[in-house]
Every structure is written in structure tokens, then in C-alpha cells.
C-alpha positions in Angstrom: 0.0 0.0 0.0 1.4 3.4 -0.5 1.7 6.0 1.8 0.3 9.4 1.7 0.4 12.4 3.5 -2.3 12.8 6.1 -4.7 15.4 3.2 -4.3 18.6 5.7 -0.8 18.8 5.8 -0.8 17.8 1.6 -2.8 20.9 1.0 -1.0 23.2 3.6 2.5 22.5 1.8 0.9 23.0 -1.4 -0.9 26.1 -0.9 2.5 28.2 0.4 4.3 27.1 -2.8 1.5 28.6 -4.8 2.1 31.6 -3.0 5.7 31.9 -4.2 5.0 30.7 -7.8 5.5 32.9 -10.6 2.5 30.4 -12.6 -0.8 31.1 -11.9 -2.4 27.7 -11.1 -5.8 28.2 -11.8 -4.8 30.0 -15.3 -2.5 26.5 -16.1 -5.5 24.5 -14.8 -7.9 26.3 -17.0 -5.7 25.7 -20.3 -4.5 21.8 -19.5 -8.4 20.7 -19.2 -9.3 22.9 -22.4 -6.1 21.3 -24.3 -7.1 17.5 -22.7 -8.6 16.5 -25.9 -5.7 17.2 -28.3 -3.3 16.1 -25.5 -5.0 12.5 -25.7 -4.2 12.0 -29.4 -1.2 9.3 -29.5 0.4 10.8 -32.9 0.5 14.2 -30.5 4.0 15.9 -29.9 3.7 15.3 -26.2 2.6 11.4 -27.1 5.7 11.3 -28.8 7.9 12.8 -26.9 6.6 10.6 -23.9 7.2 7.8 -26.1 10.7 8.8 -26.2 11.2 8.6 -22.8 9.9 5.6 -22.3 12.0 4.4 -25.0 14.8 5.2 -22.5 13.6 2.3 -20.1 15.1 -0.3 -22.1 18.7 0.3 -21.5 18.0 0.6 -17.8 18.5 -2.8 -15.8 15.2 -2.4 -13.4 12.3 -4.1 -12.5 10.6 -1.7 -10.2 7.1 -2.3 -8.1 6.2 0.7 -7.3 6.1 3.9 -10.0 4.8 7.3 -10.1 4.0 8.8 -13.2 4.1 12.5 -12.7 2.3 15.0 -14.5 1.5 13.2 -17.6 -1.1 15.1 -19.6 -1.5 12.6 -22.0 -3.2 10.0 -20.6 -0.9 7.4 -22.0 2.3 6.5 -20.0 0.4 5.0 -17.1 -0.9 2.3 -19.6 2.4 1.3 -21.4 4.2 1.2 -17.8 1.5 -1.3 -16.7 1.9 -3.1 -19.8 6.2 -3.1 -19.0 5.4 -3.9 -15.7 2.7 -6.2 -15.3 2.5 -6.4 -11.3 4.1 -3.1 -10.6 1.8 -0.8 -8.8 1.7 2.6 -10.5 0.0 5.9 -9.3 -0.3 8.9 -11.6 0.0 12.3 -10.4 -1.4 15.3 -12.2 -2.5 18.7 -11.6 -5.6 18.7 -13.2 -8.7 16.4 -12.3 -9.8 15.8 -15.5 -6.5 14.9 -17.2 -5.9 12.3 -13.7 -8.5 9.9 -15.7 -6.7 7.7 -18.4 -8.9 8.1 -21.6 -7.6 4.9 -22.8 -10.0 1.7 -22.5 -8.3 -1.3 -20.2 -8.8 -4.4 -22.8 -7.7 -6.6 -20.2 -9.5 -6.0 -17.1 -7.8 -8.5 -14.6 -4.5 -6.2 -15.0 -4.1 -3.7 -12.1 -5.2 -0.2 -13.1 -3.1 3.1 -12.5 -3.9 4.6 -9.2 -5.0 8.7 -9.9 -4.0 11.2 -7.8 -4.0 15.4 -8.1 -1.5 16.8 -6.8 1.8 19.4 -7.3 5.6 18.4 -8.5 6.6 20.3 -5.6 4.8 19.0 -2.8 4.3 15.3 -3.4 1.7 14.2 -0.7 3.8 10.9 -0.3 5.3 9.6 2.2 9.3 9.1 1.8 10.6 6.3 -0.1 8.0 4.9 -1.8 8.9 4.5 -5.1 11.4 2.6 -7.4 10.9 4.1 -10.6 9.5 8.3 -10.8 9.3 9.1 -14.4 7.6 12.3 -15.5 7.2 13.5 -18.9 7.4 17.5 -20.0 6.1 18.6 -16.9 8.4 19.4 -14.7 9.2 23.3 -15.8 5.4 23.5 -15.3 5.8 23.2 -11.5 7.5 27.1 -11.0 10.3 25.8 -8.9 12.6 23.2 -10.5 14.8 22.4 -7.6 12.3 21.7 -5.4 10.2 19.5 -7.8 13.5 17.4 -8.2 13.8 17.4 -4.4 10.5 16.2 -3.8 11.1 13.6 -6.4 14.5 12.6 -4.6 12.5 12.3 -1.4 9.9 9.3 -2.6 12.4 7.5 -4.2 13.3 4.3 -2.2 17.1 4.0 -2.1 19.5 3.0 -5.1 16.5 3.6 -7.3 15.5 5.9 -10.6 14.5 9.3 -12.0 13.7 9.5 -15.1 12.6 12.5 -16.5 12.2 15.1 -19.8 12.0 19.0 -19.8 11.9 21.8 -22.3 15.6 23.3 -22.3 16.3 27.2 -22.8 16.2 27.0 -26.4 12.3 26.1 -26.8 10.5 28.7 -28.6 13.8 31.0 -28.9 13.0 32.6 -32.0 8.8 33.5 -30.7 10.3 34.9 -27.2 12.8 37.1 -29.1 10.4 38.6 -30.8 8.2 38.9 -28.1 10.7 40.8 -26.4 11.0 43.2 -28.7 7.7 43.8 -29.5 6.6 44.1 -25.4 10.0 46.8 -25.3 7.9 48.4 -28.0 4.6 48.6 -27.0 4.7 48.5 -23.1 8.5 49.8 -22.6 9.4 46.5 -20.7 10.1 43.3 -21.0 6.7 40.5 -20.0 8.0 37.1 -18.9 5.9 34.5 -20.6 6.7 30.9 -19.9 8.4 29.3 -16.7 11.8 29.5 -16.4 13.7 26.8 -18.9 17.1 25.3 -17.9 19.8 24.6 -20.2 21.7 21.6 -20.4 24.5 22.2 -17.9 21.8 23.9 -15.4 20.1 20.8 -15.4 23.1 19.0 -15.0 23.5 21.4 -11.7 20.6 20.9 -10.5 20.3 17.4 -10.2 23.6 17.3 -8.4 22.5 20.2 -6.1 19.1 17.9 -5.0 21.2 15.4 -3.6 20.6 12.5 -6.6 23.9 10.8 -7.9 24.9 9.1 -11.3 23.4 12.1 -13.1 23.2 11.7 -16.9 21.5 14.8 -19.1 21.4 14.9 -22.7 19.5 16.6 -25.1 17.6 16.1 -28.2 17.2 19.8 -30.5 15.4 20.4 -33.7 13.9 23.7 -35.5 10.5 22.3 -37.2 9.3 24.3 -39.9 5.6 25.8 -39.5 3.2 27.5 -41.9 3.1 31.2 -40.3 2.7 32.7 -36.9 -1.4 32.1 -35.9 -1.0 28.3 -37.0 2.6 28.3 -34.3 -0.2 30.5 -31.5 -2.8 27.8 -32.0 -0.9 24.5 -31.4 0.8 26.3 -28.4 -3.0 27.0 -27.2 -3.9 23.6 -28.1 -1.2 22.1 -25.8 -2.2 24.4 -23.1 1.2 25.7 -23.7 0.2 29.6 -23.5 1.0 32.5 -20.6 -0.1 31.1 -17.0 2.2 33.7 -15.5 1.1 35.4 -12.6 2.3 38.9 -14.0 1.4 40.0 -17.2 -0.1 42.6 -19.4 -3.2 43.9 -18.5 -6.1 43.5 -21.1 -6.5 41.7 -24.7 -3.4 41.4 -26.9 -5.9 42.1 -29.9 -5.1 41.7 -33.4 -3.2 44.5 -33.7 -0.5 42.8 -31.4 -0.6 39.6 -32.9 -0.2 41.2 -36.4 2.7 43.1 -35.1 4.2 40.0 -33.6 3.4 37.9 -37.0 5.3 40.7 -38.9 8.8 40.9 -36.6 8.6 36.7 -36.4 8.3 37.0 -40.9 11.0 39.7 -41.2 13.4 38.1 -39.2 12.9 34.1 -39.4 11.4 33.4 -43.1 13.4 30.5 -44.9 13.5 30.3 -48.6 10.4 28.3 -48.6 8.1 30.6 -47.0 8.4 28.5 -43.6 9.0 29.9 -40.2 11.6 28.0 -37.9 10.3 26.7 -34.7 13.3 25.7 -32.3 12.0 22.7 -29.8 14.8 21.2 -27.1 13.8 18.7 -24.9 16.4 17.9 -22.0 16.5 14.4 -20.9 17.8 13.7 -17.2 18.1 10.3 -14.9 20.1 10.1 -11.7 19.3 7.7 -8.7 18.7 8.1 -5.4 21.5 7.1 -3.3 21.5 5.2 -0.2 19.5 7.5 2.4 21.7 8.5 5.8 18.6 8.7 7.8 17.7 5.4 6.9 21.1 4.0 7.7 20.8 5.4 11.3 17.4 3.4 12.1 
């Protein structure tokens, strides 16, 4: 059986690190269970780059029994780990209600079934050392504090097991953040901070070290995909529930006018010879384990 934190002092962890967080929970909420249906679609770049991770597993000697499967907005980890791992017990972890129900049918029902839970990155309402295997997906940078998501990870890890994880590095979106730079310097004589803050490669590499995990191993995987023009680039963000869940930001409606603006500075200073616009994704991968724990050596 897994153990939990008793729900009161869950929620009273949880709601003093929303009160530090530069994301706006309720605004993330609101986009993850509008992009849920699109999110579910297996050929989806989330889908795949899940797959990828789990890709990962098969170089790794370990048979674990207990997982968590953290913030997966897919819906289709949980399954494929259950499928790996036949008798393992896995509990999924997500921040939205809606997204914490698999939409895939069980065709075999006498196979154990995921066990849902909502809940944060950075206050995991588990108690220490439950898991062998925490493997999380692109959501990690979604949390507003890094270290302390990795942590909180480190903490419900049994001893001399894994992390396994993917975020989106510095370089994601580059080219649509410069220009919205500018544009913002233009318009509003400042500079808006968009998206949560993205770690490169050696950052990562820091911070796993710096949360107390050992055998760290980060590596990355960059490509600029071409897309049709600016609105189509706005619409699969929204469709991801990728857009701005920042606390601050600009008050009112962007308008057309803005996104026309923003459409013409992206054209003028990205267009290939094709007509395409360049749309940098890099997606860091990181695994470390959990080494043996001190306080558990003293008992």
C-alpha cells in the first residue's frame, strides 16, 4: 500500500508554494483541461515525446514495483508502464482532475489499473521512499520551482533507485520569445516574462547534483520544425495548453493588432526560402538515482 500524506498537511504544503510561484495555477488548470482532448491524441508531440522517454527504459536494468508517473497530460504513460510492468503498482500524479483519468479503454481488465491522484511536483503528498521508478514527462518546468520538484522527487524515491525525467531546455521557442521581447520593449517599454523558467543543459546538469541525486546523466535532443506562419505556431501552443499562466502580465487583450505586429517581426526576421518559419523545440533528458539514504542508515 502506498503512503500518503495525512490530506491537511498535503494541502497546507501546497498552498505556500502557490504563494511563491511565478505560474498562476488556476490560469494553467484552465488551459490543461481545455487542451485535454488534443493532449490525448497518440500521434501528438507530447505522445511522442513521452514515447521517447519511455524508449529510455530499455537500456536501464530495473524491474521496479512501485512507480509514479508524474504530470503526464496525455493519458498514455500509465498504460504502457502497466503493460512493462505487469505487477508493478503505479500511481499517476497530475495537476488537473480531468487529465488524472486515463482516456484509454483497459482491454484486459484482470491487469491492475493506474492509481490517480492530483496533486503538485513540488509538494508530493507521499510519504518518503515509496517508489522505485519516478518518471515524468514535459512537466516538470510546469511546476514554478525546478529544484524543489526534483527534491520532492529525490524524497519518494526508495534507495538505489531511478529518475527519469524530460523538460523543455532554454532554447524552446527561442525565436517567438525574441520577438516577443521586442515587441513588449515596444509597446509596453518593458520586457513580460511569458513561460516558466527553462534550464539549459549544464543547469540541469546542476541541479540534479545540487538535490542530492547521484549518477546524473543529461542529454539533449534539439530540432527547429518548420511551420506555416505565426497564428497556426499561437494555436498549437494554445492547443497544448502551452500559453502564458504567468502570474504577471499585461493587462487587457493582446488584440489583433498585437498579434499582427508580432506575425510581422517573427516574418522579417525568421522566413526561410520556402516561405516556412523556424520553430526551435529542445527537450532535455535527465536520470540520476537516489543514493543510499543517511537517515535510513541510522534506524
Amino acid at each position: 500500500m502506498l503512503e500518503f500524506y495525512p490530506i491537511g498537511v498535503a494541502e497546507g504544503l501546497a498552498a505556500r508554494q502557490r504563494t511563491h510561484s511565478p505560474l498562476d495555477p488556476q490560469r494553467l488548470r484552465r488551459a490543461w483541461r481545455q487542451a485535454a482532448p488534443m493532449l490525448a491524441d497518440p500521434s501528438g508531440l507530447l505522445a511522442q515525446m513521452g514515447q521517447s522517454l519511455l524508449d529510455r527504459l530499455d537500456d536501464i536494468r530495473l524491474t521496479p514495483t512501485r512507480i509514479l508517473d508524474l504530470g503526464d497530460r496525455t493519458g498514455l504513460l500509465a498504460p504502457q508502464l502497466q503493460k512493462r510492468w505487469p505487477k508493478a503498482t503505479i500511481c499517476s500524479l497530475t495537476l488537473v482532475e480531468p487529465l488524472a483519468r486515463s482516456p484509454h479503454h483497459w482491454t484486459m481488465p484482470w491487469r491492475s489499473r493506474p492509481r490517480n491522484v492530483v496533486g503538485e511536483a513540488t509538494r508530493l503528498p507521499f510519504a518518503r521512499g515509496q517508489f522505485d521508478l519516478v518518471l515524468s514527462s514535459m512537466a516538470l518546468h510546469w511546476s514554478g520551482d525546478l529544484p524543489a520538484a526534483l527534491r520532492e522527487m529525490r524524497r519518494v524515491l526508495a534507495p538505489d533507485r531511478l529518475l527519469l525525467f524530460t523538460v523543455a531546455g532554454s532554447e524552446t521557442l527561442w525565436e517567438l520569445h525574441e520577438c516577443l521581447a521586442r515587441l513588449d520593449q515596444e509597446r509596453y517599454g518593458r520586457l513580460w516574462i511569458r513561460r516558466p523558467v527553462l534550464p539549459s543543459l549544464s543547469e540541469l546538469g546542476d541541479l540534479l547534483a545540487a538535490s542530492g541525486l547521484v549518477l546524473p546523466v543529461v542529454d539533449r535532443e534539439r530540432v527547429a520544425l518548420p511551420v506555416p506562419d505565426l497564428l497556426w505556431l499561437v494555436r498549437q501552443l494554445k492547443a497544448m495548453g502551452a500559453g502564458n499562466a504567468m502570474r504577471v502580465r499585461p493587462e487587457g487583450l493582446l488584440g489583433k493588432g498585437y498579434l499582427h505586429d508580432l506575425d510581422r517581426l517573427y516574418t522579417e526576421r525568421f522566413r526561410q526560402p520556402d516561405g516556412t518559419l523556424p520553430c526551435t523545440l529542445e527537450v532535455l533528458f535527465g536520470h540520476a538515482w537516489k543514493g543510499a539514504d543517511k537517515r535510513e542508515k541510522t534506524v
